[in-house]
N, C-alpha and C positions, 0 to 999 in steps of 0.2 A: 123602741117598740120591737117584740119578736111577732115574725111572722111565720105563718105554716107554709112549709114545700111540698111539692110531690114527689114521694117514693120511686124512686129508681137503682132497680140492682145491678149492683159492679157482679162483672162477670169477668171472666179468667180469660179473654177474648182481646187485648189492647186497649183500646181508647173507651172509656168510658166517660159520658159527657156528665157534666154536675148540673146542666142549665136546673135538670126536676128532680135532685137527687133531694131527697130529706138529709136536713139539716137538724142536727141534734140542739142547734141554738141557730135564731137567725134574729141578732139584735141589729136594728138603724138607728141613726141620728135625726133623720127626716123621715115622714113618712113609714109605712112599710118596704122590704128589700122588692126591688122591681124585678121581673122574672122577662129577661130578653125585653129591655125599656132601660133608660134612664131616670133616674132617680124623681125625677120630675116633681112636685111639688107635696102635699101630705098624704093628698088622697091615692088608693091603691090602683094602676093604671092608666096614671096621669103623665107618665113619662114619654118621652117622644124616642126614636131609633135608636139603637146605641152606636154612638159614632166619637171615634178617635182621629183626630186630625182631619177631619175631611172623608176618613174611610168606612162606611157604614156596616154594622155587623148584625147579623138575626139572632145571636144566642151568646147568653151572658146572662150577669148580674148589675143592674143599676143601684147602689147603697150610697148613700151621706155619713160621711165620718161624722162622731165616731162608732163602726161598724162591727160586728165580726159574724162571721158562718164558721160553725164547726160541725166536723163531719167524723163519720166512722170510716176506719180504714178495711173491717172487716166483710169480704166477699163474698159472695155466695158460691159454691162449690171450690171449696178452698183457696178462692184465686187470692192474690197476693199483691193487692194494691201499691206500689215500688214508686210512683214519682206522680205528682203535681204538676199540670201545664196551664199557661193561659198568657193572656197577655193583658197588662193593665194600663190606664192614664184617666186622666179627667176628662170628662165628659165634654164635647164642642159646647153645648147648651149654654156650659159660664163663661166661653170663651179664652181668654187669657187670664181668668180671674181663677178664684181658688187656691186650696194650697192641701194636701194630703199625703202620709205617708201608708203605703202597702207593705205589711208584713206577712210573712206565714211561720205558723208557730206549732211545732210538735205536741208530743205529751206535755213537755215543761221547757223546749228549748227554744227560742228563734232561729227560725232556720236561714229565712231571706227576709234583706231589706232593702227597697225601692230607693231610702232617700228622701227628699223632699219632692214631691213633684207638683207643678201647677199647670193649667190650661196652657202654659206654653209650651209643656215638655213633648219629648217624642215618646210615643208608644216605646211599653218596655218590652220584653218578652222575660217570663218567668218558669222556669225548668227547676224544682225543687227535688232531691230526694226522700223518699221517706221510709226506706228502709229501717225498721227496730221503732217505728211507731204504732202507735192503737187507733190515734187520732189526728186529725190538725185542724188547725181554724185558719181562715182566712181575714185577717184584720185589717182595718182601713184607721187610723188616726188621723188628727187637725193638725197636725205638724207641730203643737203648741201652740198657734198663735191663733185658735178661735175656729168655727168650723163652717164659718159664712162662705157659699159656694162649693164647698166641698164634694161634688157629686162625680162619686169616682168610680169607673168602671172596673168588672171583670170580664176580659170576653174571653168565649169557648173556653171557661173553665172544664177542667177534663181530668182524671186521672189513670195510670196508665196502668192495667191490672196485668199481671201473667199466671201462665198455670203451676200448682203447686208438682214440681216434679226434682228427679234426681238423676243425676248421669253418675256411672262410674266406667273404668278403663281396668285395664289387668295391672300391677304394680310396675311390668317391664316388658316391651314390644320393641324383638330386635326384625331390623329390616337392613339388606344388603345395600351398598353403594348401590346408586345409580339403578336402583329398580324399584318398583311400586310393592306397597305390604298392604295389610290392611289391622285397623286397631278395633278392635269388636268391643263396643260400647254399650253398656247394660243400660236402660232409660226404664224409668218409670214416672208416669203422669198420672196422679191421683186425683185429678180433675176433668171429670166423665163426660162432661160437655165443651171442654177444648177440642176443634176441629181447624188445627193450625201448621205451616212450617217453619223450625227450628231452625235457625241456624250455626255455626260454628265459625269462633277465633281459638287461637290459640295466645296464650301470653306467657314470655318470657322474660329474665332479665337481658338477654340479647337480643339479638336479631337471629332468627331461626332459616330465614329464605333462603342461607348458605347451606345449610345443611338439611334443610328437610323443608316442605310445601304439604299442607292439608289440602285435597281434591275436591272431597266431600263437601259440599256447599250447604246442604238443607237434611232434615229430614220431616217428614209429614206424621201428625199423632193426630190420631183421631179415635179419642175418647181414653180414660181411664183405660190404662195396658199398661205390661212388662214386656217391651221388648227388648231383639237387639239388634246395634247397627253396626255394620261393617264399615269401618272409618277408610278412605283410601288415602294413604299419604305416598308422597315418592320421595326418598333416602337420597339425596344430590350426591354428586360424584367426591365432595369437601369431606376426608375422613380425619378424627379424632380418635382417642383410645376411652374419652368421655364418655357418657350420655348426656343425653338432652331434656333437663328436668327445667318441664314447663308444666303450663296449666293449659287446659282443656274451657273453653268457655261456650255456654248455650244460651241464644239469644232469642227474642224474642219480642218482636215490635218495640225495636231499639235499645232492651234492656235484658238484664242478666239473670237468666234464669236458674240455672245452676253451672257449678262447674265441677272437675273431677281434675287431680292431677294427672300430668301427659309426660311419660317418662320412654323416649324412644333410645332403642339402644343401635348404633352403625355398625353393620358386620364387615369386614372388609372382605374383598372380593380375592378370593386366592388362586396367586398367581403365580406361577413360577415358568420358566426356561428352562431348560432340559439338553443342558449343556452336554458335548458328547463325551463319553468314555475309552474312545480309545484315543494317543498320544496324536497330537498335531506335530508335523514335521516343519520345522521352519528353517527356511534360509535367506539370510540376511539380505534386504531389497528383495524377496519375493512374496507380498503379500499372500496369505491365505484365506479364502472366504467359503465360511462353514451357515449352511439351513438350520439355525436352532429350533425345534419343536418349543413353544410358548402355547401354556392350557389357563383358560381363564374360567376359573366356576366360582358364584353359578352364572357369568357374564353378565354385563350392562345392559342396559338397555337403549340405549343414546349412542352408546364408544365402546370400540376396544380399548385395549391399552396399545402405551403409547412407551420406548422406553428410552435408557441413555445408562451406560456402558462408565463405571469409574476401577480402577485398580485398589483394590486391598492393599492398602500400605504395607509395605514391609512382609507381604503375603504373595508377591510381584514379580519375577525378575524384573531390573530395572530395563533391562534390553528389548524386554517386550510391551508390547502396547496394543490396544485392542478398542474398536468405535464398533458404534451401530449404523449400515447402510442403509443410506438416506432419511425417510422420519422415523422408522422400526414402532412400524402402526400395524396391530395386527386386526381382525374383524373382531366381533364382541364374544364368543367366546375361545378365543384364542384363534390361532394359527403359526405360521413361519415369518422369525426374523434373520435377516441377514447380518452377521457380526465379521469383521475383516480384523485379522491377526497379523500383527508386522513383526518381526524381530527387526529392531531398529541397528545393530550392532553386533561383531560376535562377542561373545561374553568375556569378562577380566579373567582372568586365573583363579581367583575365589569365588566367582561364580559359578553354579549350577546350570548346565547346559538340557537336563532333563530334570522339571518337578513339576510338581502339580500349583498352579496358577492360579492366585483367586482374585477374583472382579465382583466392584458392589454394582449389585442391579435398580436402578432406580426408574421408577413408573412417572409417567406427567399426567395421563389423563385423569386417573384417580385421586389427585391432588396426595399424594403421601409425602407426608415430612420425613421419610429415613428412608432408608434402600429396604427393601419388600425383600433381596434374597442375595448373598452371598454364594457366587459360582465357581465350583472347581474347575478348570480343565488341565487335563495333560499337556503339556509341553515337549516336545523335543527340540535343542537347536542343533543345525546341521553345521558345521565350520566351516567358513570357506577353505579354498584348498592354500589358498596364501595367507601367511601368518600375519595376524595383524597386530601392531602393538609399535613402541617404537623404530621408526628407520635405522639401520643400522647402515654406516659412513661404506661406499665402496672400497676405500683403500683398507680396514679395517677387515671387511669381507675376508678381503685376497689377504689376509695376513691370518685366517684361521685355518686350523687344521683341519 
């Protein structure tokens, strides 16, 4: 038997209920389809609460397999009908008796299936997608074996509509370590009567929370506009020579409204020491400790940097050595670190007593995987005034001329 519904328009607004939606078919097995009732016996309103397990519900469908409702997916002011909700089981009324399967069926596909369920099952909950559909139907079957009892509910069927809209990003948005940027997001909502907020994920193949955090929580549209949003993200102090090619996603009473790809680029924060230029005089056990000028642009915003002192191999004298006193933490954008210079030794005879000395400069607060600068300095060693090298025998002494 088909029955007539009442007209209910899906709007671009979330939850749309189906209890009074018109139904392009609404065929039952007993009776006509019961509108918030139980299927209850043939005549129209003869059905008792609709209740699942014991728990009583105001709004649904009461149908007898074998059943189906089908409906249009098409909205009014462009909305975008995206998912199917509700929850189904047999109705208390047969008790433990019964036996029905719930499917939901697209254009041509089956999308979900319940299973066999009878008066003894638990309440299912059913969450369908229907994206790239026109239509679906709601169908109830006898499970095969005959459709005695079969009175099987849908409660708060509902569908989830959003508004027809688009985001885009610019193809490449560079932001600094450790400081906030913002990504200006072009949206357009072509659905006049959405009065809602948006919110934002990002998705990537990684995990992103290393390197970068989206701020921006929501934005509000209210009616058919082009505007734009200023996205805020903050760039974590984790650099790469990368980018960060993800996706941008717009939500929207729990589903996906559009997205735009998100392509953030890490500038690194440049940093350099300013090692001095004129020659260090050193003599051996007399440490030197020299103020190096360190500039940080355009600075963090959390930390300065932080640093650690390695010799240029073979770029070195071996005799000399050089560290950073105590953490060598300067403020965020730059100031003075203290570096202590040792001549360990006077130098071999093939060695050079005055050259220019290079040391790799390495940063920790910025997380950099390589030395950020190679630093010259001058060198001079001073000799002690006693020759050093091997002991020469006393008797040997008094036997030179």
């Amino acid at each position: 038997m088909t029955s007539p519904l009442e007209p209910q328009a899906l709007m671009p607004d979330g939850i749309n209920s189906l209890a009074h939606e018109r139904a392009l078919v609404a065929a039952n097995g007993w009776g006509p389809v019961e509108t918030d009732r139980s299927n209850g016996q043939q005549a129209g309103g003869d059905g008792k609460p609709l209740t699942l397990n014991g728990v009583k519900y105001a709004k649904g469908y009461g149908v007898h397999a074998p059943s189906e409702l089908k409906y249009n997916l098409a909205g009014q002011d462009r909305a975008k009908c995206v998912r199917f909700k509700a929850q189904i089981g047999l109705d208390d009324e047969v008790g433990r008796q019964g036996s029905a399967v719930f499917q939901v069926w697209g254009d041509t596909d089956k999308l979900f299936d319940s299973g066999l369920m009878t008066g003894a099952s638990a309440t299912q909950q059913v969450s369908v997608d229907l994206r790239g559909q026109s239509s679906f139907r709601m169908v109830v079957t006898d499970g095969g074996n005959g459709n005695n009892l079969d009175h099987a509910n849908w409660i708060n069927p509902a569908l989830v509509c959003v508004p027809d809209m688009t985001i885009s990003a610019p193809a490449e948005v560079s932001i600094y370590q450790d400081t906030h940027g913002t990504v200006p997001l072009t949206m357009t909502n072509n659905s006049r009567s959405f009065r809602g907020s948006v919110t934002y994920t990002v998705q990537a193949r990684f995990d992103t929370d290393p390197y970068f955090q989206l701020k921006t929580g929501a934005t509000r549209l209210t009616g058919a506009a082009q505007q734009t949003e200023k996205l805020s993200v903050y760039m974590d102090r984790q650099y790469t020579d990368d980018s960060f090619a993800a996706e941008l996603v717009a939500w929207y009473a729990g589903e996906e409204v559009a997205r735009t790809p998100l392509n953030l680029v890490p500038l690194e924060q440049q940093i350099t020491m300013h090692f001095p230029d004129l020659p260090l005089e050193l003599k051996v056990g007399k440490s030197v400790v020299v103020s190096v000028p360190v500039s940080v642009e355009p600075g963090g915003e959390t930390t300065g940097a932080r640093f650690l002192l390695g010799p240029n191999i073979g770029q070195t004298p071996d005799w000399l050595t050089a560290e950073v006193v105590g953490r060598g933490e300067t403020p965020k954008r730059g100031g003075q670190i203290q570096v202590k210079f040792t001549a360990l030794r006077n130098a071999f005879a093939d060695e050079l007593t005055e050259t220019d000395a290079q040391f790799r400069l390495y940063e920790q607060n910025f997380v950099h995987h390589h030395p950020i600068q190679i630093g010259t300095v001058p060198v001079r060693l001073i000799p002690d005034d006693v020759w050093v090298g091997v002991p020469v025998p006393t008797p040997l002494q008094a036997r030179l001329p």
